[in-house]
C-alpha positions as CSV (number, residue, x, y, z in Angstrom):
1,X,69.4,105.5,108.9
2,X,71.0,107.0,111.9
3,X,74.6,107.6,111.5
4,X,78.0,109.4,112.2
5,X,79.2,111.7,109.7
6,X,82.8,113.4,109.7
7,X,83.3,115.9,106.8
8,X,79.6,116.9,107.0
9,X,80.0,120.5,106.0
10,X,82.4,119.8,102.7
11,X,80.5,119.4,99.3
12,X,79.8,115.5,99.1
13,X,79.1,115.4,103.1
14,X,76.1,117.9,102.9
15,X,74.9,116.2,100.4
16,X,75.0,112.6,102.2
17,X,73.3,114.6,105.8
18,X,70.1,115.1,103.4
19,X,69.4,111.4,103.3
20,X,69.8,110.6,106.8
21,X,67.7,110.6,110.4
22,X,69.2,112.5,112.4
23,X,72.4,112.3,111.9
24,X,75.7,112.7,114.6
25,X,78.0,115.1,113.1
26,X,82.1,114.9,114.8
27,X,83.0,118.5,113.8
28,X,86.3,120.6,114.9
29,X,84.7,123.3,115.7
30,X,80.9,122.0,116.8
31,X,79.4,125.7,117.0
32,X,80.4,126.9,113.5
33,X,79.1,122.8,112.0
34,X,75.8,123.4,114.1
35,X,75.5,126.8,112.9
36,X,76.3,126.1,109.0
37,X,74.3,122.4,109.4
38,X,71.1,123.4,111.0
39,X,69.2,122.5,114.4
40,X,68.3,118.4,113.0
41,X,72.0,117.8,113.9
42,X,73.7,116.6,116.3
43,X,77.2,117.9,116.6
44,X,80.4,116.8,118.4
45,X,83.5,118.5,118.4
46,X,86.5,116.6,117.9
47,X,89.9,117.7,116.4
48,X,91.2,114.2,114.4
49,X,95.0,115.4,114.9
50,X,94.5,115.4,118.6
51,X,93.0,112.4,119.8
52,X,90.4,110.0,119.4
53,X,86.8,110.3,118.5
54,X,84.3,110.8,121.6
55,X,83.2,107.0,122.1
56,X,79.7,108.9,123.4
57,X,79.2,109.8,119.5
58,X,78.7,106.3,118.4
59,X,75.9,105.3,120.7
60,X,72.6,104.1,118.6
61,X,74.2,105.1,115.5
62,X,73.7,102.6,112.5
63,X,76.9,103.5,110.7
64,X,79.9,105.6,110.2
65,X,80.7,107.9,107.2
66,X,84.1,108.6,107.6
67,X,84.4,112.3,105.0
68,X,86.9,114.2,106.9
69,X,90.8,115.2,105.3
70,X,92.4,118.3,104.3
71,X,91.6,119.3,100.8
72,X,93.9,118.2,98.0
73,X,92.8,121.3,95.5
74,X,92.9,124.5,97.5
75,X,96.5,125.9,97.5
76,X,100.3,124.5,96.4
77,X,101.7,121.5,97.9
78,X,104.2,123.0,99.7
79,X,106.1,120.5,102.3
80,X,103.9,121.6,105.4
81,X,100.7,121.3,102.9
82,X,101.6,117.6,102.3
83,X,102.2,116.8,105.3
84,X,98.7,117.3,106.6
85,X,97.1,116.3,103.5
86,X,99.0,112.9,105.0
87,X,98.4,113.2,107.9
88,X,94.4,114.2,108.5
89,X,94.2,111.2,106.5
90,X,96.0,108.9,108.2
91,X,96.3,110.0,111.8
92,X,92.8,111.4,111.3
93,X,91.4,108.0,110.5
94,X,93.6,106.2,113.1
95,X,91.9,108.2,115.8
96,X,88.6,107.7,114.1
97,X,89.1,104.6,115.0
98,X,90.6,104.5,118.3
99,X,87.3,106.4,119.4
100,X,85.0,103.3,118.0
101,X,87.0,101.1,119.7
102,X,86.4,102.8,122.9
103,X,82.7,102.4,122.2
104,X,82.8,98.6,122.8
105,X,78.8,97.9,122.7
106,X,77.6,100.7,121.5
107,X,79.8,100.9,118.2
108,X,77.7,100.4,114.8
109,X,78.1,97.5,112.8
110,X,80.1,99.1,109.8
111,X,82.5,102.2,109.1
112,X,82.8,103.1,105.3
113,X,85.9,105.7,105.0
114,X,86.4,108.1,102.7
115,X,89.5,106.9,100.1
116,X,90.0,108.2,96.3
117,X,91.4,106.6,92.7
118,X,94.7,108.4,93.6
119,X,95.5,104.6,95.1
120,X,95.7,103.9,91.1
121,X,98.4,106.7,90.1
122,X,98.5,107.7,86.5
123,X,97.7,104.5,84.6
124,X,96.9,105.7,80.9
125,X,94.5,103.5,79.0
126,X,94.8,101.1,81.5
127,X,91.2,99.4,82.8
128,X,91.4,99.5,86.7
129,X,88.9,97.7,88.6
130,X,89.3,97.2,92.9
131,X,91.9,94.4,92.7
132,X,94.5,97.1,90.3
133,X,98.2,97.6,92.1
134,X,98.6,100.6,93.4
135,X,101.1,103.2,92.1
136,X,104.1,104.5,94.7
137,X,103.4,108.3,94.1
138,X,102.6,110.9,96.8
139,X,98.9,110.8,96.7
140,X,98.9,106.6,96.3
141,X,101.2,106.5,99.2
142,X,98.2,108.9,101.3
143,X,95.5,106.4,99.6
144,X,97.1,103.3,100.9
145,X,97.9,104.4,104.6
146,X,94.5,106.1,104.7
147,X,93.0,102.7,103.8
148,X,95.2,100.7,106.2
149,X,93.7,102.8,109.0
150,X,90.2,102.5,108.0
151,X,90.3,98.7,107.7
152,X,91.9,98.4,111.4
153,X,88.4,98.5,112.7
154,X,87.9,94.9,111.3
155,X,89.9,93.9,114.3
156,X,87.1,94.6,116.4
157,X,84.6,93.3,114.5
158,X,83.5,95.8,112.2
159,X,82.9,95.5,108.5
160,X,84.6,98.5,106.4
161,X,84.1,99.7,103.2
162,X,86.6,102.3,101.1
163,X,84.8,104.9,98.4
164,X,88.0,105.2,96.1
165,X,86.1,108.3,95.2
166,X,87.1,110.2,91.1
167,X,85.7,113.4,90.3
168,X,82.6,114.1,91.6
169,X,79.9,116.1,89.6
170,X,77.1,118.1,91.1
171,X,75.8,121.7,92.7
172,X,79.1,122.4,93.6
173,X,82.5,121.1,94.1
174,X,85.1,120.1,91.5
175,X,82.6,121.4,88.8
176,X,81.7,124.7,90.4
177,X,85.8,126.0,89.9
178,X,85.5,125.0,86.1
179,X,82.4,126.9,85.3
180,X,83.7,130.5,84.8
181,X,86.2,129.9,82.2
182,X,83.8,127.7,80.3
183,X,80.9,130.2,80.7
184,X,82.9,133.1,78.9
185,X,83.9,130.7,76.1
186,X,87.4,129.8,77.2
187,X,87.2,126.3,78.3
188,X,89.1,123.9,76.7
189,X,91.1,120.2,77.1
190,X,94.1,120.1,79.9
191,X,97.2,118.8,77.8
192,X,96.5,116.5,75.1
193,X,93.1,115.6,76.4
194,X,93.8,111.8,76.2
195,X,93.8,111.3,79.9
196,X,91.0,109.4,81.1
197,X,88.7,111.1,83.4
198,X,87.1,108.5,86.3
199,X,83.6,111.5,87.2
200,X,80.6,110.4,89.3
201,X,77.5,112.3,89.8
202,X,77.3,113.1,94.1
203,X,74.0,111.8,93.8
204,X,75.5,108.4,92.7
205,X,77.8,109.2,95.8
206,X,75.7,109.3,98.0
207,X,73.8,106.8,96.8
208,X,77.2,104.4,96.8
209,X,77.8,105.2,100.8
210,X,74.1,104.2,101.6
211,X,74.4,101.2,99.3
212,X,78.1,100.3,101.1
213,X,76.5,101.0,104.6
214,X,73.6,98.4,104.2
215,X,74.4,95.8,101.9
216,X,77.1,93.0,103.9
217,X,78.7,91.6,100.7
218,X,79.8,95.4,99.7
219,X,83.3,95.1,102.0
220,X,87.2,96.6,101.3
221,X,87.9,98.8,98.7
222,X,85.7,100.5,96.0
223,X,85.7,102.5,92.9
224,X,83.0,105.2,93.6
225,X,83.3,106.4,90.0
226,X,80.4,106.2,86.9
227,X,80.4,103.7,84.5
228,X,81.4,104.9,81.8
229,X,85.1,106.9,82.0
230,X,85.6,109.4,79.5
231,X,89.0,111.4,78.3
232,X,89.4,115.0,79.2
233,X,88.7,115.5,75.6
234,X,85.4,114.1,75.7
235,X,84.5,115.5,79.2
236,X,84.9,118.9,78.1
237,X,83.3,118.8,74.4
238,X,80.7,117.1,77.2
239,X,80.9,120.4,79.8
240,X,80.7,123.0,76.6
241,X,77.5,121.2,75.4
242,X,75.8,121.3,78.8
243,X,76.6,125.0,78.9
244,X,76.1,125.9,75.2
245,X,79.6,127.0,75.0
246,X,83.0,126.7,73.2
247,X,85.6,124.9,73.7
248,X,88.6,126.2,71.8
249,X,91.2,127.1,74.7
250,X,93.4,124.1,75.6
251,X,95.3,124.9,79.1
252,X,98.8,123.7,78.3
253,X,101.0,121.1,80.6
254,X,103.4,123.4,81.1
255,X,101.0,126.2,81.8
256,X,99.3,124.0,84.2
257,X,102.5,123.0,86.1
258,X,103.9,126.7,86.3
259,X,100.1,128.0,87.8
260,X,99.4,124.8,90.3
261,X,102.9,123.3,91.1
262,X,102.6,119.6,91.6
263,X,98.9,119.4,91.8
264,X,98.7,120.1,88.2
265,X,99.9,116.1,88.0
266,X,96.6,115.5,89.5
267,X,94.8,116.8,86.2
268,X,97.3,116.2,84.0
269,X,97.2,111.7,85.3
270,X,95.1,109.7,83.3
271,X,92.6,106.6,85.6
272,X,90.3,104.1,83.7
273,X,88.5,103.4,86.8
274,X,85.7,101.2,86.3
275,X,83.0,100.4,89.5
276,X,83.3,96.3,89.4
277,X,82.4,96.4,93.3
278,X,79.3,98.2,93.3
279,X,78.0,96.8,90.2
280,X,78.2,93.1,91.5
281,X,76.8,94.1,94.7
282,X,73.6,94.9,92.6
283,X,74.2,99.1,92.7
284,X,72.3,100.9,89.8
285,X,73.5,104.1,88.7
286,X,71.0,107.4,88.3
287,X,73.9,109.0,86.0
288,X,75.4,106.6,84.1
289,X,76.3,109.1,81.4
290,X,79.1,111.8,81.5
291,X,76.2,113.7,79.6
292,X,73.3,113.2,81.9
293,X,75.5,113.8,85.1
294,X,76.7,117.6,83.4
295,X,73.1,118.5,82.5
296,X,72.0,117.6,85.8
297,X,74.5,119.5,87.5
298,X,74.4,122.4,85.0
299,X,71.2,122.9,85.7
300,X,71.1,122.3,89.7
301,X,73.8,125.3,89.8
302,X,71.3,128.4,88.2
303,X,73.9,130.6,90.9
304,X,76.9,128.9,89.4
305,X,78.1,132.0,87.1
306,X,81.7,131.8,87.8
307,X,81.6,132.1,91.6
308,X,84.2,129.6,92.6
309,X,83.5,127.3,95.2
310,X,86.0,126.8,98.6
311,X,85.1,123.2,98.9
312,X,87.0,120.2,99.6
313,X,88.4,117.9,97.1
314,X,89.8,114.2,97.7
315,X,92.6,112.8,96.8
């Protein structure tokens, strides 16, 4: 498959460039995305605050990955930090779409955007499949808009699919920040541990975009979570195991709060997600255990000693 990617050089993008022809990268800075990405891509630059995509990108391209938006986890959400966490999202995706638009002919046949279970809010032991409410919080607000722009490209005759994305597993990411406390024995439950924990393997990811981009029933919104949701409680007896640790340290709420600010809502919400969409469409999970996704990943990262990671994180 020949395709557009935009986030290519964040954690679940590099891994998605692996499985493509050579693929069309739309970078803001092209010379430091060519450089980090290798000579089998094609880069582009384009700023998504600024204007639209390059129509010229599209041409003989087979579909869109839309990746790109400012990463919810690195630093305190600080007014001017949530404004562009709204707006590379939004305006981002808007202009996105302006470019393909402009492409007329030569635009692919389907765009499938980057979104995140965030659309959900905090829902405890609720079940939440594709066709759940959304909640009216800060990151559900971002979710909804972010959709909304995605699914304009349906005017023009595109189909669109949205990854609601949870917390993705794999050589790197999410998982990489967790592994130092864990590896010197201080891991433990965030809160209570009740909170329900939506995770997903990046190989199941990946494998969900591809799956999106070629099958025509797979259209709108979709969980891009595993299976089987677990609580915090279970994911980290789950982690410890993996890394033949303990697991004695809980990391209080209001410890949480005072050392993240409002992000610490983030880990603190609890989202039953469960992947109706893709399973219907006929999508079959390699990880379909919390278990199986942890080993894997465990033992994908032999450099992963505590050496956090700087990469992006959805909301």
């Amino acid at each position: 498959m020949k395709a557009v990617v935009t986030g290519a050089t964040g954690f679940v993008g590099r891994e998605l460039l692996k499985q493509l022809d050579h693929p069309i990268v739309l970078s803001r800075n092209a010379v430091k995305a060519k450089q980090s990405l290798g000579s089998g891509v094609r880069v582009f630059e384009w700023d998504p605050l600024s204007g639209p995509a390059p129509a010229e990108a599209f041409a003989g391209a087979d579909a869109v990955f839309h990746l790109a938006g400012e990463p919810v986890a690195e630093g305190r959400w600080t007014p001017a930090k949530k404004k562009l966490l709204l707006e590379s999202r939004t305006t981002g995706t808007a202009n996105l779409v302006r470019g393909l638009e402009a492409a007329g002919n030569d635009r692919p046949p389907v765009l499938v955007s980057a979104s995140a279970i965030g659309y959900y809010g905090s829902r405890g032991d609720e079940t939440l499949t594709e066709s759940a409410p959304p909640a009216d919080d800060f990151l559900a607000q971002i979710c909804i808009g972010w959709e909304r722009e995605a699914a304009a490209a349906e005017r023009f005759g595109m189909r669109v699919a949205m990854a609601r994305i949870g917390i993705v597993l794999g050589r790197g990411g999410a998982l990489q920040k967790m592994l130092l406390p864990f590896k010197l024995g201080l891991g433990g439950r965030l809160g209570a541990g009740k909170q329900w924990m939506s995770w997903v393997h990046v190989d199941d990811i990946v494998g969900m975009f591809l799956h999106a981009a070629t099958h025509a029933d797979v259209r709108g919104p979709y969980n891009a979570v595993g299976p089987k949701p677990v609580t915090n409680a279970d994911f980290t007896k789950a982690l410890g195991s993996a890394l033949h640790r303990p697991t004695l340290f809980p990391a209080p709420p209001f410890a949480l709060r005072l050392a993240l600010g409002e992000f610490a809502e983030v880990l603190l919400g609890s989202q039953r997600c469960l992947p109706k969409v893709m399973q219907n469409a006929g999508y079959r999970f390699r990880f379909d255990t919390v278990d199986k996704a942890l080993a894997d990943a465990v033992i994908a990262m032999p450099a992963a000693t505590g050496s956090s990671s700087k990469e992006a994180a959805h909301a």
